[in-house]
C-alpha positions as CSV (number, residue, x, y, z in Angstrom):
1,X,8.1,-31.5,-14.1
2,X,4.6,-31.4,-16.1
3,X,3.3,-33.4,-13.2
4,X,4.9,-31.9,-10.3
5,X,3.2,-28.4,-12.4
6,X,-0.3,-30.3,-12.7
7,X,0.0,-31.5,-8.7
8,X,0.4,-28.0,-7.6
9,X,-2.4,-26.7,-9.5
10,X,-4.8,-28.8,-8.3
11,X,-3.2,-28.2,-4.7
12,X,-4.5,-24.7,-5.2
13,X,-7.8,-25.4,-6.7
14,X,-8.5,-27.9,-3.7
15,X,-7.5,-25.6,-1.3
16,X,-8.8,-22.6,-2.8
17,X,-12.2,-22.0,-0.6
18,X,-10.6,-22.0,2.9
19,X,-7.0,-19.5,1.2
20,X,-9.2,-17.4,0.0
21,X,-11.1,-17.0,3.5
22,X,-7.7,-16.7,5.0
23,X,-6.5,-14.4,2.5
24,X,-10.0,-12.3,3.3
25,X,-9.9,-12.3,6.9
26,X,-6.5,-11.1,7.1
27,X,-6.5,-8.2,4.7
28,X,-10.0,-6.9,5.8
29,X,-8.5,-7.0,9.5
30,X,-4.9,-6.1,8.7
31,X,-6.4,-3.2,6.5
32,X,-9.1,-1.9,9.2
33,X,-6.2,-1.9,12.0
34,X,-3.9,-0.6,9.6
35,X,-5.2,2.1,8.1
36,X,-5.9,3.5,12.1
37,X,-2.1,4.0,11.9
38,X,-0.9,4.8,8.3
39,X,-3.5,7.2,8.1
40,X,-2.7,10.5,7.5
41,X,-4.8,11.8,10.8
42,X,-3.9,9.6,13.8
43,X,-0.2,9.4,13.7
44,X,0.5,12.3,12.5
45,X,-1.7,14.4,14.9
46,X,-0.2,12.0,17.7
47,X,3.5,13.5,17.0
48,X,2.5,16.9,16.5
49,X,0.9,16.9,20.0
50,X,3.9,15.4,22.2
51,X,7.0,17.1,20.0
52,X,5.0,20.5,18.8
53,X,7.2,20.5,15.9
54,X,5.8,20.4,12.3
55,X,9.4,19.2,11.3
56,X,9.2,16.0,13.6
57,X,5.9,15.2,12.0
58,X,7.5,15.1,8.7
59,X,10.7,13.7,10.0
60,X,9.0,10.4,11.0
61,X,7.1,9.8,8.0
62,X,10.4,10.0,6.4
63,X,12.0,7.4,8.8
64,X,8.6,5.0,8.2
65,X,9.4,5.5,4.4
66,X,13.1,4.7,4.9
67,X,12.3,1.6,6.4
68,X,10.3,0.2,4.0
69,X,12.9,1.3,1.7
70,X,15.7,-0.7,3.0
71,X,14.0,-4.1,4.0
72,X,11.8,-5.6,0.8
73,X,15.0,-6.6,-0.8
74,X,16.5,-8.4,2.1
75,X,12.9,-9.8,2.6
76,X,13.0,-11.5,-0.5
77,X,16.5,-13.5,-0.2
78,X,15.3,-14.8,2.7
79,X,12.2,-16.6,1.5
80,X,12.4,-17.3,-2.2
81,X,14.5,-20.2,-1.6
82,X,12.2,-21.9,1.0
83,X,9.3,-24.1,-0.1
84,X,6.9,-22.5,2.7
85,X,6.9,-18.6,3.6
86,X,4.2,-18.9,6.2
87,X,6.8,-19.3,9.2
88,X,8.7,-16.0,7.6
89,X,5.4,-13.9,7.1
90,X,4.5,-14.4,10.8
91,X,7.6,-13.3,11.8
92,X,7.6,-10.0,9.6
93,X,3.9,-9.9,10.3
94,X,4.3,-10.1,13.8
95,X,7.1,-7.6,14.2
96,X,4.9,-5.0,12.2
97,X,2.3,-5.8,14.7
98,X,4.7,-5.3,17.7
99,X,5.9,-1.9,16.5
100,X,2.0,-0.5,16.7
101,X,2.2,-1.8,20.3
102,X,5.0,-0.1,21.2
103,X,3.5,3.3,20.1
104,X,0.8,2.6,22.7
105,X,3.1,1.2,25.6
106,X,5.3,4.3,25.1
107,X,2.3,6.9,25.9
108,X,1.7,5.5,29.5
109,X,5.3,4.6,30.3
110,X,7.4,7.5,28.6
111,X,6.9,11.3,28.6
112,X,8.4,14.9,26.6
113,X,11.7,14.0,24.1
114,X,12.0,10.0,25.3
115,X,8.5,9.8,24.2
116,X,9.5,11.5,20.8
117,X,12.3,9.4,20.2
118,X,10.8,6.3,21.3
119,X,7.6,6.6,18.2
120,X,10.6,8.1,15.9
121,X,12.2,4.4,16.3
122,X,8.9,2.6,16.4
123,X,8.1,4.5,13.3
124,X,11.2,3.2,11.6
125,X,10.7,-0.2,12.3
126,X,7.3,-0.4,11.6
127,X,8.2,1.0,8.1
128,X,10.9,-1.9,8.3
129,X,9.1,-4.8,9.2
130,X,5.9,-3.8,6.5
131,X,8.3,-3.5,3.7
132,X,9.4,-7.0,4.4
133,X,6.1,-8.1,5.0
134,X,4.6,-6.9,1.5
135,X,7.0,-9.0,-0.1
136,X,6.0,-12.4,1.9
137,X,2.2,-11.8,1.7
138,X,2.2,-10.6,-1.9
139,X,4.1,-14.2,-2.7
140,X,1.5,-15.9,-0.7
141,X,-1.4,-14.9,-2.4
142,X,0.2,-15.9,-5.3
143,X,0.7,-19.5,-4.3
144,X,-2.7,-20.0,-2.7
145,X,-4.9,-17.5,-5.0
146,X,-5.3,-18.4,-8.9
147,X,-4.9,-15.7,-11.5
148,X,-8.8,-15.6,-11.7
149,X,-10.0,-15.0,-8.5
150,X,-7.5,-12.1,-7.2
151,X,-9.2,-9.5,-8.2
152,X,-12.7,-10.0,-6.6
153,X,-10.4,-11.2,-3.7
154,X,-8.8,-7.9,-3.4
155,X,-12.0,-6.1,-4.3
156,X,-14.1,-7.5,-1.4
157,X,-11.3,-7.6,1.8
158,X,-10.7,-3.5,0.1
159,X,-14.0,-2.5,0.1
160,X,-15.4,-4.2,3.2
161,X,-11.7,-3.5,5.3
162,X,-11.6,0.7,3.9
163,X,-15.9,1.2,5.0
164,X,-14.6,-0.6,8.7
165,X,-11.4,1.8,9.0
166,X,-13.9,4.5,8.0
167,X,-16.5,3.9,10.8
168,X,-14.0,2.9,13.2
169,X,-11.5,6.0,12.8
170,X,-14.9,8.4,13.5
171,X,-15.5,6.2,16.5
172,X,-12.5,6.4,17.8
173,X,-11.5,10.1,17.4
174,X,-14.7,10.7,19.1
175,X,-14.1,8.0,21.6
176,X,-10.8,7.4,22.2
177,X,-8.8,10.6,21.5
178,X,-12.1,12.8,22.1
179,X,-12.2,11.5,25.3
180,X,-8.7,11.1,26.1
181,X,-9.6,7.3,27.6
182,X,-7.6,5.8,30.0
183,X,-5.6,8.8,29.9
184,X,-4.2,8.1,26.6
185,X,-6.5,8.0,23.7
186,X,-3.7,7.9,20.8
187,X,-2.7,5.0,22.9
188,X,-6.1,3.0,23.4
189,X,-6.8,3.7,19.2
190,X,-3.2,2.0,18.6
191,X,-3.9,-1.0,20.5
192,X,-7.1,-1.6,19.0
193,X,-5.0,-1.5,15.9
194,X,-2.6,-4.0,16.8
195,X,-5.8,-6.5,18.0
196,X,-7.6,-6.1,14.9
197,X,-4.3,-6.6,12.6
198,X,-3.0,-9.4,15.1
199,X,-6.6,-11.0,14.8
200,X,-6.0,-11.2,10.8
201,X,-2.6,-12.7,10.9
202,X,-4.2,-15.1,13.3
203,X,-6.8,-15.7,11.0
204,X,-4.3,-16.5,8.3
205,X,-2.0,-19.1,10.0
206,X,-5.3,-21.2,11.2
207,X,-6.7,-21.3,7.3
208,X,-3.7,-21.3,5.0
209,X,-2.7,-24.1,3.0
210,X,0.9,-23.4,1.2
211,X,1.9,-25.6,-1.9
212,X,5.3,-26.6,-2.0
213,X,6.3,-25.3,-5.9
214,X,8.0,-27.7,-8.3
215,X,10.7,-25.0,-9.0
216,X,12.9,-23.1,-6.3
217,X,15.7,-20.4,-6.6
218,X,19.0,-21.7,-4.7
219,X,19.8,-19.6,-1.5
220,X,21.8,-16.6,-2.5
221,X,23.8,-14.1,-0.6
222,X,22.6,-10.3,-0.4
223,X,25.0,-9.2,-2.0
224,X,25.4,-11.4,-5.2
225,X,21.6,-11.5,-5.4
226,X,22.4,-7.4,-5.8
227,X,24.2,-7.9,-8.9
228,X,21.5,-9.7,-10.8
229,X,19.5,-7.0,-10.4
230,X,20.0,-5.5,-13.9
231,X,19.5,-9.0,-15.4
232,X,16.6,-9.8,-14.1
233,X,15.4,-6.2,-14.6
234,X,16.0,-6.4,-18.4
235,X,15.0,-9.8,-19.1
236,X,11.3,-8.9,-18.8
237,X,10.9,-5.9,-20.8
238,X,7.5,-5.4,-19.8
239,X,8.1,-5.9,-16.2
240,X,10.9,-3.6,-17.2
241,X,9.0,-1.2,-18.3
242,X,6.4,-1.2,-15.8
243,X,8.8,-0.5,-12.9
244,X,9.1,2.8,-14.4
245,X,5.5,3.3,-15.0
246,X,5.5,2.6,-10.9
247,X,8.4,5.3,-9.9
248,X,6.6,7.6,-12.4
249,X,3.1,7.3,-10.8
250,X,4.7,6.9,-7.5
251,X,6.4,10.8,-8.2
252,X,3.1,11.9,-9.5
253,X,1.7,11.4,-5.6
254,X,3.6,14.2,-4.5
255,X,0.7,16.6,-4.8
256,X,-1.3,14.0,-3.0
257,X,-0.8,16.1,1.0
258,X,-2.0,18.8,-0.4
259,X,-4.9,18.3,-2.4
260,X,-6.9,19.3,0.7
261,X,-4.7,21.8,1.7
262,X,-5.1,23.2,-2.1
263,X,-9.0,22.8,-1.7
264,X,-9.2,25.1,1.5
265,X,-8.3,28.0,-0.8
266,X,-11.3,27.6,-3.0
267,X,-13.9,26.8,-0.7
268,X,-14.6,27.2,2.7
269,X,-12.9,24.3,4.6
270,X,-15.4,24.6,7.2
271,X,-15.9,21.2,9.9
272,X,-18.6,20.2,7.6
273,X,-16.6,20.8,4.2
274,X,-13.7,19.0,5.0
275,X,-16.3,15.8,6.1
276,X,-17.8,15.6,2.5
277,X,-14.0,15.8,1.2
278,X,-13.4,13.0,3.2
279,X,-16.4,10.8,2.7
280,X,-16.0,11.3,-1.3
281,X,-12.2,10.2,-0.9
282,X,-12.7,7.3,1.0
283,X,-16.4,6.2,0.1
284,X,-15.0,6.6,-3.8
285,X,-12.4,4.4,-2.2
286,X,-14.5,1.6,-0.8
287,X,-16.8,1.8,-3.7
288,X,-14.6,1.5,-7.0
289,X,-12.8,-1.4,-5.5
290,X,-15.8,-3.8,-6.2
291,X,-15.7,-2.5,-10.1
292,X,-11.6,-2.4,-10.3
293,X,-11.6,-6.5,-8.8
294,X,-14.5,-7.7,-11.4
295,X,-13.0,-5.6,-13.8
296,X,-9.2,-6.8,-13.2
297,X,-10.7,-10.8,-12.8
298,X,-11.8,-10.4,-16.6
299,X,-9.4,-8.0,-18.4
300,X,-6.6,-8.3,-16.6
301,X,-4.9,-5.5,-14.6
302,X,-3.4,-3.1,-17.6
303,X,-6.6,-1.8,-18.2
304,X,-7.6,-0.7,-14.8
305,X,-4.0,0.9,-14.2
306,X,-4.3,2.9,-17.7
307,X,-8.0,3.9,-16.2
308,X,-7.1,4.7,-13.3
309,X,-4.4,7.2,-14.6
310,X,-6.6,8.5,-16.7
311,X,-9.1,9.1,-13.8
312,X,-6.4,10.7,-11.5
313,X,-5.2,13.4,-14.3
314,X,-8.7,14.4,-15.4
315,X,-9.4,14.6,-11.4
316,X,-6.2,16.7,-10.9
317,X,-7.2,19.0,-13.6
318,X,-10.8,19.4,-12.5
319,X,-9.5,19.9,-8.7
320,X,-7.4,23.0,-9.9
321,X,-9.9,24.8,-11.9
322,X,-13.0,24.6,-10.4
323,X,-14.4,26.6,-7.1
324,X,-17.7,25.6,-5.9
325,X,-17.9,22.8,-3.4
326,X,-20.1,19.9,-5.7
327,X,-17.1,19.8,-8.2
328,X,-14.6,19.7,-5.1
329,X,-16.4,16.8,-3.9
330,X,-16.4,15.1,-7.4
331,X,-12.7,15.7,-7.7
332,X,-12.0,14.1,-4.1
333,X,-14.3,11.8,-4.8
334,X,-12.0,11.2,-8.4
335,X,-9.0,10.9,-6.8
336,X,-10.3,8.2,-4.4
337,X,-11.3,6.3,-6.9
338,X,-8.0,6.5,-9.3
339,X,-5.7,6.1,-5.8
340,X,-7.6,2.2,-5.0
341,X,-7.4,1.6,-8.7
342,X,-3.7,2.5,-9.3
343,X,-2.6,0.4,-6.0
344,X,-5.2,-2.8,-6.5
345,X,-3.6,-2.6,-10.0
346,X,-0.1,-2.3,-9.2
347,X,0.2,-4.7,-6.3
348,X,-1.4,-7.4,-8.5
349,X,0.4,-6.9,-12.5
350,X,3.7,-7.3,-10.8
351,X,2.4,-11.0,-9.8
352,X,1.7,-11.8,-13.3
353,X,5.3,-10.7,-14.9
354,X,8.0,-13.4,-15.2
355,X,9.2,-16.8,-13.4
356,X,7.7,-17.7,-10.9
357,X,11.2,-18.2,-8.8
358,X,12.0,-14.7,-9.9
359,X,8.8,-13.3,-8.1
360,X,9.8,-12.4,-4.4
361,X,12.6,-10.3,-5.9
362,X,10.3,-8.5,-8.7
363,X,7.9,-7.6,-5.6
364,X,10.6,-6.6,-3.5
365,X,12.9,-4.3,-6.5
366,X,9.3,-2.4,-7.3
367,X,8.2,-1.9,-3.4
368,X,11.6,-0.5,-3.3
369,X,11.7,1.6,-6.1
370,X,7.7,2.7,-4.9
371,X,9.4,3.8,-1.4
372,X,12.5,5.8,-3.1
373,X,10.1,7.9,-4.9
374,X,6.7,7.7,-1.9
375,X,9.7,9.2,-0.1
376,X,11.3,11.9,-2.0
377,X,8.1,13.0,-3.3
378,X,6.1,14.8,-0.9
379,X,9.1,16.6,0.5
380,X,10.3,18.1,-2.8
381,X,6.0,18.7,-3.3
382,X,6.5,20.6,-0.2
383,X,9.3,22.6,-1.0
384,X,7.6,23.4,-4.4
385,X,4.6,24.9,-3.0
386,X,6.7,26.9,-0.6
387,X,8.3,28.4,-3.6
388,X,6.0,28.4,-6.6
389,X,2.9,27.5,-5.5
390,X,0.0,24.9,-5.8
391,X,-0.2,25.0,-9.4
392,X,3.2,24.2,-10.1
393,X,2.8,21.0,-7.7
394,X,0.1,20.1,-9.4
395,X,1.4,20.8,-12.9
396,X,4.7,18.7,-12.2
397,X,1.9,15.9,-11.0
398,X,0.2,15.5,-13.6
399,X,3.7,15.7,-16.0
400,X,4.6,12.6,-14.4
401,X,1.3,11.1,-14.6
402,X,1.1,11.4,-18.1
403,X,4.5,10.0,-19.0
404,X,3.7,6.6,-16.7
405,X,0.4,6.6,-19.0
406,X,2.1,7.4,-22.1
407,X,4.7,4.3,-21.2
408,X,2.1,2.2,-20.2
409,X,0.4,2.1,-23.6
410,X,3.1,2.0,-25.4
411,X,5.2,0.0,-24.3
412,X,3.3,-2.1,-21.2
413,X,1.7,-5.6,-22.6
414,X,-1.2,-7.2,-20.6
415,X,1.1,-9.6,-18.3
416,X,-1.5,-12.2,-18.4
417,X,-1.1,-12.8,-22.4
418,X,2.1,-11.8,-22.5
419,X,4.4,-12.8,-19.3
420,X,7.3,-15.4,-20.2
421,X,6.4,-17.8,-17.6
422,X,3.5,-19.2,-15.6
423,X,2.6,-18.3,-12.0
């Protein structure tokens, strides 16, 4: 076994220059095209124009949520018993992919409810297929990408993918849905979205070298994999611990929708307002990734979780109390920064925790337990400010905020020193 351990090592090591290009090509591309869809402009404003119903809008955000609810578990039985996930992740990847495509076909060939019902189902899927594929990708980059080099990894493919999407969703609200080209702009920015995302999964497959691992779970059914849920839960009582750090932060995003909503009764949300906004949100976005990768390479990832929470409270507070348009923009561009931190750090501490064999399932119970909350949240954030406000939104925010942070320091271990087993 201690050579079979030292063979794959150096596997990875030997292979490292042309995984990590892979690895690059395909999150800068996946993120540019995907970020034309997930963000919360595009798709949204798509809906709202062919079904003129606020409540549709929200319903198929919910359906995308459900669906990334329901499939990261089943993901994970059905690769962490093979000795290469490459075949799976092109299949999940390329499902996602279709899903985009269908949003566009559906424009020029549908029309009024068909079309409506036709994105609500895309919407679904696409939500099913991308739980699924966080899962297989997350695993791969932990086969092909040593402990020491995820971070910068991340922080590059973040920063350079997030100042792309940025550039490109001007151009093509201008451009595309501006213009209304070809008759269906919505349409035209979804396909370029399902090139550019194709392109990295492309990108991928050519330049990836998988290492068969020395060690392998036996194949399991759904079901019985289900019970040991508990088991595997308490036998890392930091991982343990930090899956309820995640549902906790994951509840604090619920006043995330209506920070700018919140802001446009402060200031004067003007064209040129809600730009800056925007440009501090993202451009703290691209930014701070460089500084959370370095940072996460040397310290490991607690410390830029517990900074980041500390960022995204102190940005909370400042956002509610303050009514001239620089501090706005430093709040914004606050909460930018805390939002890449929290997910660069998330997405990476949970590859540290644990077994090895035991790490689809760890990725897939936490991207679960993310998507329970991602989905409840907003809607009862929504239902609050109805009721009782903005402050009280806020308030219940930063309550849950400062319980993950409380748990993380007290009872959260750096993974790297302390996990039970090596990755």
């Amino acid at each position: 076994m201690e050579a079979k351990e030292a063979a794959y090592e150096k596997f990875v090591w030997d292979n490292l220059k042309r995984n990590y290009i892979g690895n690059y090509l395909h999150g800068m591309l996946g993120m540019t095209g995907f970020r034309l869809v997930n963000a919360p402009t595009f798709l949204p404003a798509y809906l709202h124009m062919i079904s003129g119903s606020n409540t549709i809008v929200g319903l198929g955000l919910a359906l995308q949520q459900v669906g990334s609810i329901v499939s990261p578990i089943v993901g994970a039985t059905q690769i962490e018993h093979r000795t290469k996930v490459m075949p799976a992740a092109m299949w999940m990847g390329g499902l996602a992919r279709l899903q985009i495509l269908g949003m566009a076909a559906s424009g020029w060939l549908l029309s009024g409810q068909s079309l409506v019902i036709a994105i609500l189902a895309f919407m679904f899927m696409f939500g099913l297929f991308m739980g699924a594929q966080r899962v297989v990708f997350g695993l791969l980059m932990a086969k092909v990408i040593p402990l020491s080099r995820r971070g910068r990894l991340q922080a590059w493919r973040n920063a350079t993918g997030g100042l792309i999407a940025a550039v490109l969703a001007y151009f093509a609200g201008r451009y595309f849905v501006g213009a209304n080209l070809f008759g269906n702009g919505y349409g035209v920015t979804f396909i370029f979205a399902f090139v550019l995302t194709s392109l990295g999964l492309s990108a991928l497959n050519l330049l990836l070298r998988e290492p068969e691992p020395p060690t392998l779970r036996a194949q399991t059914k759904l079901r019985d994999r289900i019970k040991d849920f508990p088991a595997l839960i308490a036998s890392d009582r930091g991982y343990m611990y930090f899956l309820i750090v995640q549902m906790l932060a994951t509840a604090g995003r619920l006043a995330v929708p209506f920070y700018i909503i919140y802001a446009g009764t402060t200031i004067e949300l003007n064209g040129r307002n809600l730009g800056l906004l925007s440009l501090a949100y993202l451009g703290a976005d691209t930014l701070s990734n460089l500084l959370w990768g370095y940072m996460g390479d040397k310290t490991g990832f607690r410390r830029i979780l517990l900074v980041s929470l500390v960022i995204w409270i102190a940005a909370t507070v400042l956002l509610m109390n303050v009514h001239l348009m620089p501090l706005t923009f430093l709040a914004f561009f606050g909460l930018g920064a805390a939002q890449s931190g929290y997910m660069m750090a998330a997405q990476t501490m949970i590859l540290e925790f644990g077994s090895r064999d035991e790490m689809p399932m760890r990725i897939a119970i936490s991207a679960t337990a993310e998507g329970i909350m991602a989905a409840i949240g907003p809607l009862a954030g929504g239902i609050m400010a109805s009721t009782l406000g903005f402050p009280v939104v806020f308030g219940v925010s930063i309550g849950f905020l400062v319980a993950a942070l409380l748990l993380l320091i007290v009872a959260v271990k750096e993974p790297r020193t302390a996990r039970v087993g090596r990755i």
